[in-house]
Each structure stands twice: as C-alpha cells, then as structure tokens.
matplotlib code that plots the C-alpha trace (Angstrom):
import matplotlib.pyplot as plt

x = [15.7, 15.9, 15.7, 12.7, 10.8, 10.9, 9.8, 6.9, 5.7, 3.1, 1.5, 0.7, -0.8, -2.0, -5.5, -6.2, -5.1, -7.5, -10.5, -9.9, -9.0, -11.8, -14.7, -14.4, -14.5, -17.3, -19.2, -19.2, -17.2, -18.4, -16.9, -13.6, -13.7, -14.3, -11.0, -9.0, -10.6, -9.3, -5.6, -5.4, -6.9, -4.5, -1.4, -3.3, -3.4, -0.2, 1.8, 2.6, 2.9, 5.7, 7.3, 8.0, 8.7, 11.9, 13.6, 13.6, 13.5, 15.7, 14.7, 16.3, 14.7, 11.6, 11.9, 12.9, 10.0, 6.9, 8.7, 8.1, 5.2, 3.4, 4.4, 3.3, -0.1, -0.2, 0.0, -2.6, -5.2, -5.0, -5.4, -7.9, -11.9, -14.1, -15.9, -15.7, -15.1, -11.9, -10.4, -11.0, -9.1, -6.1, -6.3, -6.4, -3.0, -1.4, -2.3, -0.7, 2.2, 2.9, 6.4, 7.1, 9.4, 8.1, 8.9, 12.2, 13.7, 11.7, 13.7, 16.9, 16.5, 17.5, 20.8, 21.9, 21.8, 22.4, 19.4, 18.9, 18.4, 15.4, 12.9, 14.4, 14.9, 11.2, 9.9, 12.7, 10.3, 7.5, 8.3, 9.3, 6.1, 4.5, 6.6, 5.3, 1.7, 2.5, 4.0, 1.9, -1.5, 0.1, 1.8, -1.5, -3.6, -1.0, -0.9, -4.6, -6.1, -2.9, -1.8, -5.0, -5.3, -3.8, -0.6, -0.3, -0.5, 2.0, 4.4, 3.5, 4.4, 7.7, 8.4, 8.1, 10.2, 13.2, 12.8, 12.7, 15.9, 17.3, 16.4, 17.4, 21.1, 21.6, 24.8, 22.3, 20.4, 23.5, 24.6, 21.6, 20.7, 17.4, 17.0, 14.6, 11.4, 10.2, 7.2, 3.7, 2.5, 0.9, 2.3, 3.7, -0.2, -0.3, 1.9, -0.3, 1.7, 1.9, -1.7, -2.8, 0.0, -1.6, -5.5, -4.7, -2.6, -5.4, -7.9, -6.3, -5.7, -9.1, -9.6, -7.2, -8.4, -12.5, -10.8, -8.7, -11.7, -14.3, -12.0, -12.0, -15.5, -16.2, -13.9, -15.0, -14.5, -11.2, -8.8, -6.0, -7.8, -8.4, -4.7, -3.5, -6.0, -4.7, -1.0, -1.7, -2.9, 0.1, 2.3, 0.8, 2.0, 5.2, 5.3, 4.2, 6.4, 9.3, 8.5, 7.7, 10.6, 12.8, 9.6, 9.5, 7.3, 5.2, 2.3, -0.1, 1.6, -0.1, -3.7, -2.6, -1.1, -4.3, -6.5, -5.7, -6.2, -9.6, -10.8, -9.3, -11.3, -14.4, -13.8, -13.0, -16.7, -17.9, -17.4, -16.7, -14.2, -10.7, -9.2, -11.3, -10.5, -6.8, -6.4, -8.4, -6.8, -3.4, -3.8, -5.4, -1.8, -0.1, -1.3, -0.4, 2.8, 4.0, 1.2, 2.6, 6.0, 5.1, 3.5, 6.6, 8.8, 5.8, 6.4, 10.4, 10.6, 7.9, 9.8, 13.1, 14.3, 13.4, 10.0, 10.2, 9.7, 6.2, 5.2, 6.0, 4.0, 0.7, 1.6, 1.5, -1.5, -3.2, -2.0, -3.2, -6.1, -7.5, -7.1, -8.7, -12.1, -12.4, -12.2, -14.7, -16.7, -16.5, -17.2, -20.7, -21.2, -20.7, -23.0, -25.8, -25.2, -22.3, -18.9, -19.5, -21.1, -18.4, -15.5, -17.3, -17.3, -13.4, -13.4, -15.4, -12.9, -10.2, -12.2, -11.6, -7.9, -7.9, -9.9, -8.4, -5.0, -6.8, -7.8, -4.9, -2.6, -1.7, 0.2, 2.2, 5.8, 7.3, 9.6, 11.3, 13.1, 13.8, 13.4, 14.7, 14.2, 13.8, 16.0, 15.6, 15.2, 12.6, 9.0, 6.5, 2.7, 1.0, -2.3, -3.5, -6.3, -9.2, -8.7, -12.2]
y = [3.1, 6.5, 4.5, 2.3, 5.5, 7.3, 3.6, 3.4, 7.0, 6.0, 4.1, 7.4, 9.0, 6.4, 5.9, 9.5, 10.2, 7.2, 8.7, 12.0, 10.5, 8.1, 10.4, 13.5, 11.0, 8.9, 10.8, 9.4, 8.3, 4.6, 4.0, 5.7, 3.1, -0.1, 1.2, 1.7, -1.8, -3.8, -2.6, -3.2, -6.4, -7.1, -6.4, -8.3, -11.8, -11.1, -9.8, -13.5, -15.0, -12.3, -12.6, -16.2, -15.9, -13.9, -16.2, -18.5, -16.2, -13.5, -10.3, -8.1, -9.8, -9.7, -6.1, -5.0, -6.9, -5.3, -1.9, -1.6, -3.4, -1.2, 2.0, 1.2, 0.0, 3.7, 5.6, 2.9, 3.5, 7.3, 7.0, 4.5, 5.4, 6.8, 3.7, 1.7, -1.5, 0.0, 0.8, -2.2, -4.7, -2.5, -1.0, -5.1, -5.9, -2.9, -4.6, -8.3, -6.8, -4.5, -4.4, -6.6, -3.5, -4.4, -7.7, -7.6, -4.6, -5.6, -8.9, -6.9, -4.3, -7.3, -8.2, -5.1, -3.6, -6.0, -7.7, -5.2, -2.4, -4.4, -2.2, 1.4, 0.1, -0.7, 2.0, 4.7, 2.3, 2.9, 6.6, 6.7, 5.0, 7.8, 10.4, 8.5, 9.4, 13.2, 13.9, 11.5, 13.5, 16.9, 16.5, 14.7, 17.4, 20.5, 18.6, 17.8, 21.1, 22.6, 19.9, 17.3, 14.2, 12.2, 14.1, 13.1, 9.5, 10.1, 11.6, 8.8, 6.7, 7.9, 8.7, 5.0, 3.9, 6.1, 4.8, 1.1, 1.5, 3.2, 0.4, -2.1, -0.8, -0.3, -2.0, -4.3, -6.0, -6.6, -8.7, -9.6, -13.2, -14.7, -18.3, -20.8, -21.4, -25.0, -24.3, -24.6, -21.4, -19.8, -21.8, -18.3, -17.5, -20.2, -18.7, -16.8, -13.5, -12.9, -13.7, -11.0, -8.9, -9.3, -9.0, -5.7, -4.2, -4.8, -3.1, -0.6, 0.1, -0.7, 2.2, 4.3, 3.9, 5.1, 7.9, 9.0, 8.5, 10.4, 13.8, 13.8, 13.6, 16.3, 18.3, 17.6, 20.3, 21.6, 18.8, 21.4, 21.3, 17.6, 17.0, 19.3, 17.5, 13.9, 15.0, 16.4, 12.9, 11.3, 13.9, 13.4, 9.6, 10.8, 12.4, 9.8, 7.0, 8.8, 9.5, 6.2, 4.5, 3.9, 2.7, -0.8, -2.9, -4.8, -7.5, -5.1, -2.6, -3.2, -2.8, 0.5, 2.6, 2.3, 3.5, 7.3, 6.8, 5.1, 7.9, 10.7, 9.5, 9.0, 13.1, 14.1, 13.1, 15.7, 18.7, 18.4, 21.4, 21.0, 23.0, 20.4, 17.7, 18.5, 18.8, 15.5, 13.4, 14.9, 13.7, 10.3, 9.2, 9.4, 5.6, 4.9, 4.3, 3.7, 1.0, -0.3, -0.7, -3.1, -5.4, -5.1, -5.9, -9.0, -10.4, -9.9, -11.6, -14.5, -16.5, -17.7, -15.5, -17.6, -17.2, -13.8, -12.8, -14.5, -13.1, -9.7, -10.4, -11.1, -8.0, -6.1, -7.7, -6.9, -3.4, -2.8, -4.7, -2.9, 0.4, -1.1, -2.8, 0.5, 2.7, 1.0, 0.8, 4.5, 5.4, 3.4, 4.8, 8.4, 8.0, 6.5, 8.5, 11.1, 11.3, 12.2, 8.9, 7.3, 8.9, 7.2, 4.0, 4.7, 4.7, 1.8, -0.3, 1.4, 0.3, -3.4, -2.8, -2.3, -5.1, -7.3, -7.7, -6.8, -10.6, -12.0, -10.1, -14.1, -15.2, -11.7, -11.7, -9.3, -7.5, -5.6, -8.8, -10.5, -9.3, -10.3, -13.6, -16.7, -19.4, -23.0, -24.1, -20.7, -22.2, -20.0, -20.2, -22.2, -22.4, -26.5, -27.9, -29.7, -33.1, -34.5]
z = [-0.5, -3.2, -5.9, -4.8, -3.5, -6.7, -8.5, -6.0, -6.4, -9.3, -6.2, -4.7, -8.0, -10.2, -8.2, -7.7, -11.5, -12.6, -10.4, -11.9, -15.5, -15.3, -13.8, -16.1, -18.8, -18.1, -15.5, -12.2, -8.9, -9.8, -12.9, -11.5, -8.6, -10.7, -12.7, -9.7, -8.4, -11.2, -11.4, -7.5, -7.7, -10.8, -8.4, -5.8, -7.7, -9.1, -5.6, -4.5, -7.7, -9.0, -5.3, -5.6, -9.4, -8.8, -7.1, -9.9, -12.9, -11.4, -9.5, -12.0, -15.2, -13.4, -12.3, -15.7, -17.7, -15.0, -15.2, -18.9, -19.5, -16.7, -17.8, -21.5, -19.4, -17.7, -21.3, -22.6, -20.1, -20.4, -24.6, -24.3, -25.3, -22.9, -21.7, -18.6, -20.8, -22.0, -19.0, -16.8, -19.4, -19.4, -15.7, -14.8, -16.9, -15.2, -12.1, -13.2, -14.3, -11.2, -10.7, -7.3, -6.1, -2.1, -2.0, -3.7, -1.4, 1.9, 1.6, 1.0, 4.1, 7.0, 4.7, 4.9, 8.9, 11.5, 13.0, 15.8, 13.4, 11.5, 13.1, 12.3, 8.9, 8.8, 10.2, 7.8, 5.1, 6.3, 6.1, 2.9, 1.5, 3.7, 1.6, -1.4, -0.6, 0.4, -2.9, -5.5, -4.6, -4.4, -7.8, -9.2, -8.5, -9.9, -12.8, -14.3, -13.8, -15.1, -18.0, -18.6, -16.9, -20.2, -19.6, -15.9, -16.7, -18.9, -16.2, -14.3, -16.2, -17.1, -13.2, -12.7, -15.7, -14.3, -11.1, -12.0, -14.3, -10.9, -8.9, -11.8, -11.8, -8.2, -6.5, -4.0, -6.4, -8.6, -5.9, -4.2, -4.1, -3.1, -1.3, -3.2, -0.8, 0.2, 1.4, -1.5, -2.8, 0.5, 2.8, 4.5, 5.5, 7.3, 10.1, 12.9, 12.7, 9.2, 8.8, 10.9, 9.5, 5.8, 6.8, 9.1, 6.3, 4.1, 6.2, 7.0, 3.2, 2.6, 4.9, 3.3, 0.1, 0.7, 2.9, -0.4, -2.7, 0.3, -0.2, -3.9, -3.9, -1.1, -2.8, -6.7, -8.5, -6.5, -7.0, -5.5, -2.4, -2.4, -2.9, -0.1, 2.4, 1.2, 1.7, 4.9, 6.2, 4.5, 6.4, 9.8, 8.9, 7.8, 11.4, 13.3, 11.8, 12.5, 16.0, 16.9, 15.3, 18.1, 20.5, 21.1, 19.2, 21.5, 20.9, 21.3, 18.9, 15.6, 17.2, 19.5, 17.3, 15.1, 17.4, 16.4, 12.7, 13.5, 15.7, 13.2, 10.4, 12.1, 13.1, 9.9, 8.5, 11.2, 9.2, 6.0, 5.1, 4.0, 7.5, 9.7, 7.4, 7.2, 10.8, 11.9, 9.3, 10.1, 13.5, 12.5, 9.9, 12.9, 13.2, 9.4, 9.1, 12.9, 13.0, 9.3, 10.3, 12.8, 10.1, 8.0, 11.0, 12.1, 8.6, 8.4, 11.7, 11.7, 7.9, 7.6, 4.9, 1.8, 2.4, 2.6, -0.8, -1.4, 2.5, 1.5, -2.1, -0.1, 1.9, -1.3, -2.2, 0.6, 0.3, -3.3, -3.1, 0.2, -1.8, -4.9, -2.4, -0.3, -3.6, -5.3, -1.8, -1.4, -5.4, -4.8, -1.4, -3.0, -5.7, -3.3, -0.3, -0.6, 0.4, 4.4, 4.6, 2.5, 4.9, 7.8, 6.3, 5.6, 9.6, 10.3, 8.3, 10.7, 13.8, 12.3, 11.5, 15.2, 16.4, 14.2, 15.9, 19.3, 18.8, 17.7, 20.4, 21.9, 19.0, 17.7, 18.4, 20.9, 18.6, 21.4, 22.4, 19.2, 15.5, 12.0, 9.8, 11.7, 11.9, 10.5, 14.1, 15.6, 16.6, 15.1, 16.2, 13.2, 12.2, 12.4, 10.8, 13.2, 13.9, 12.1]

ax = plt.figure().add_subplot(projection="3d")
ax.plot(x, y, z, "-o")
ax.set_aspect("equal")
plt.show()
C-alpha cells in the first residue's frame, strides 16, 4: 500500500500542475481543462484495456512499460510549445499509457487479509488515495510559485517513476498471480452492482474534478491558497474514511454517505473565501472516501476474482475520466460565468452521485453480511436484454 501511494501521487498533482502549467501559458481556464480532459480520457479508454492486458502480458511488464513511458510523457508536456495543439496529443498518450497501479493492487488487497477484513482494507485504500489528494495540491502549489510549473512536472514525474520501481520490486507482485477472465471485454458492466459502482464513482469524480478546477479559479493568482483549500477537502475525506471504516456497509451506503459531500459543495459556492470554503468543503470530504470505499468493496465483492482486474480498470476509468469531464466542464463554465457558478455545478453532479445509487439501492449487496470475490456458484443481479 506505501509503495502504490507514493506511485499514485502524480494523480493528485498532475491536473492541478497542467491547469496552472497550461493557463499561464496559453491564457485561460479552457485551454487548461481540454489538457486535463484529454490525459483523463486517455487513462479512461485505456483503464480496461491495460486491466485485462496484465493478466496475459504480465502485471510487472505491464507496470514497468506505463511507468516509464508516462513519466517521459509528464517532462514532454511541460517542454512542449505554448499551444493547445501541443499539449492535447501528448496529455492524451499520457493518458493511454497510465500505469494500471488500481487495478493491479485492488485485485491484490482480498489475497492478502481474510475475507472479513475486505472492507477495512478498502476503506485504509480509500484513505490512502485521500492522503494522495492532501499532499499532491499542497506540494503543487509550493512548488510553481517557488520553482516554475516546468520544474513541477518534472518532480512529478520523477515521484512517479520511484514509486513504480517501488511497486515493481515489491514481494506481492513477485508472487502475485492473476486468473485469466472468460468473460468478453465488458462483460463485468454488465453486473447490476458494479454498474452503479462505476457511474457513481464517475460522478462523483466528475464532481470532484469542477470542485478542484472552481478553487483554482476563485483563488487565481494565489495558488498557495488554492492548494490549502483543496487539501483541506481531501483531509476532511481522510477523516471521514477513517471514521467510518468499521461501519457496516449497507445497500443504502454508497448513496448516504454522499449526501454530506453534496450539501458541502453546494455551501461552499455561498461565500467564496478560502475560511468559508475550507470549512464547508472540509465538512463535505467527509462523504469522499467513506462513500468510495463502498464502491471498491461493491466491485471486490459482486466478480469472481478473475474479473476483477478489468472491473477495477472501468473503475479507474471512471475515476479519471470524471475528473477530466468536470474539469473541462468547470474551465468553460469559468470562462463564461465564473468559478462560483462553476462550484455549484461541482454540487449538482454530487446531488446525481446521490441519486444515482438511491435508484439502484434493490440490486446493491449488503456488504455487512457477506463481502469479498464471489464464488463460481454466487448469483449476482444481471442486467438482461428485452425479449423483442
């Protein structure tokens, strides 16, 4: 779980580095969206495809290849010319060659506790992704006013390298073997649970990503400031995760424990100054990562373990490309209306992470009874074609 964190941290400070890199060299929040838009949807295309791929081609070759070809991308996109055509090509081969770290330790965690510590595990993950976005910011936005926002790609990009060789040459995924799948690429969404568990996810990084891309742009022009607000929320997750990690996670889990984070970003657009701000979205990530750990644990507990891998790609998928729809979403709404307005469409797309699962409470597991990869034999809600 170290190793991973520290080779997921870019995650936290590549999109507000390439907003800040990509603005004060073209000139608007727009441009700076479509960047961050094309990487994400880059690591949203190639999420599954890399998740299935490793069982064949090998998680460590796999890991190994991504890990150095995306933190050559990284130093690329911060040499590159100042034009929006630049960026997009090289942001979007960043994002096809995003290292598939999720799906490769998420189908790990449930080999290594026994099955009735799935949902601590998840929910210590959860946390640790948390931490991810607590430091990633902060450390973001020391380093451009201080160093240049070429040299922070830079360290990103060499943070990411040392934690992928960490990761690479840990004991686990020496001896970590991966099941073939039978199932036809996406066969996984066409369980009930992880469905919802994907689209939620999504939304609510959909959410996450306007929300991140609102506070730079009410804060422009004191990116110290804008960090400290964005690490606050990602704190308030960090708290809430780990105080709901031993709570049981019921059907209606996924929807509740959004409901904060909905109603905290909403607030926060009320007035727009970094102690109101900081203290409504403080109290609104206290839905972040509790509400994520139950998607993780929906997912972990819905597939037989083979399928895993590809589930927990289209998780990442959904992840990154959420973040990559709401930052371009926001960068528009910024430029057209400002970033107040842009911070309540953040929350709207938090009221739909809500609603979302609301609907589908009828076919979520109860993970307080049972959790952990199905068996062969475990009936799982699936979705049927009509009869014509």
């Amino acid at each position: 779980m170290g190793s991973q964190v520290l080779a997921r941290l870019p995650q936290g400070m590549l999109s507000i580095a390439v907003i800040m890199h990509v603005q004060s060299r073209v000139g608007n929040y727009t441009a700076a969206g479509l960047t961050v838009a094309a990487f994400s949807l880059g690591a949203a295309v190639s999420g599954p495809l890399l998740g299935r791929w490793m069982v064949t081609l090998g998680a460590r070759r796999m890991l190994g290849f991504t890990v150095l070809v995306n933190a050559l991308g990284t130093i690329a996109l911060g040499m590159a010319p100042a034009t929006l055509w630049a960026y997009l090509p090289i942001a979007a081969a960043m994002g096809l060659t995003n290292p598939p770290i999720l799906p490769i330790v998420r189908s790990i965690y449930p080999t290594l506790v026994p099955a009735g510590m799935s949902s601590q595990v998840f929910s210590l993950d959860s946390v640790a992704q948390e931490f991810i976005w607590v430091v990633g910011p902060v450390l973001v936005t020391l380093c451009v006013p201080l160093m240049g926002s070429l040299f922070t790609l830079v360290l990103i990009a060499g943070i990411g390298a040392l934690g992928g060789v960490l990761l690479f040459t840990a004991g686990e995924m020496r001896t970590a073997r991966f099941a073939a799948s039978d199932k036809r690429l996406g066969g996984v969404l066409l369980k009930w649970p992880v469905l919802i568990a994907v689209l939620t996810a999504t939304l609510q990084n959909m959410s996450y990503g306007a929300a991140e891309t609102a506070v730079v742009g009410v804060f422009h022009g004191d990116e110290l400031e804008a960090g400290l607000v964005l690490a606050v929320f990602a704190l308030g997750s960090m708290s809430g995760g780990l105080l709901t990690a031993r709570l049981p996670m019921r059907p209606w889990s996924m929807a509740s424990r959004q409901v904060i984070l909905a109603l905290g970003t909403i607030a926060a657009a009320a007035i727009p100054t970094v102690w109101w701000m900081g203290a409504c979205l403080f109290l609104a990530g206290f839905g972040t990562a509790s509400s994520l750990a139950v998607v993780y644990n929906v997912v972990s507990s819905s597939l037989k373990a083979a399928d895993a891998a590809e589930a927990f790609g289209w998780l990442g998928s959904g992840l990154l490309g959420g973040i990559a729809v709401g930052s371009a979403i926001a960068g528009s709404v910024i430029d057209v209306a400002g970033p107040v307005i842009a911070l309540l469409v953040s929350g709207l797309l938090a009221v739909c992470a809500v609603i979302l699962p609301a609907l589908g409470v009828r076919v979520l597991p109860d993970l307080a009874i049972s959790s952990g990869p199905r068996l062969d034999t475990t009936a799982i809600p699936v979705i049927r074609r009509p009869k014509l």
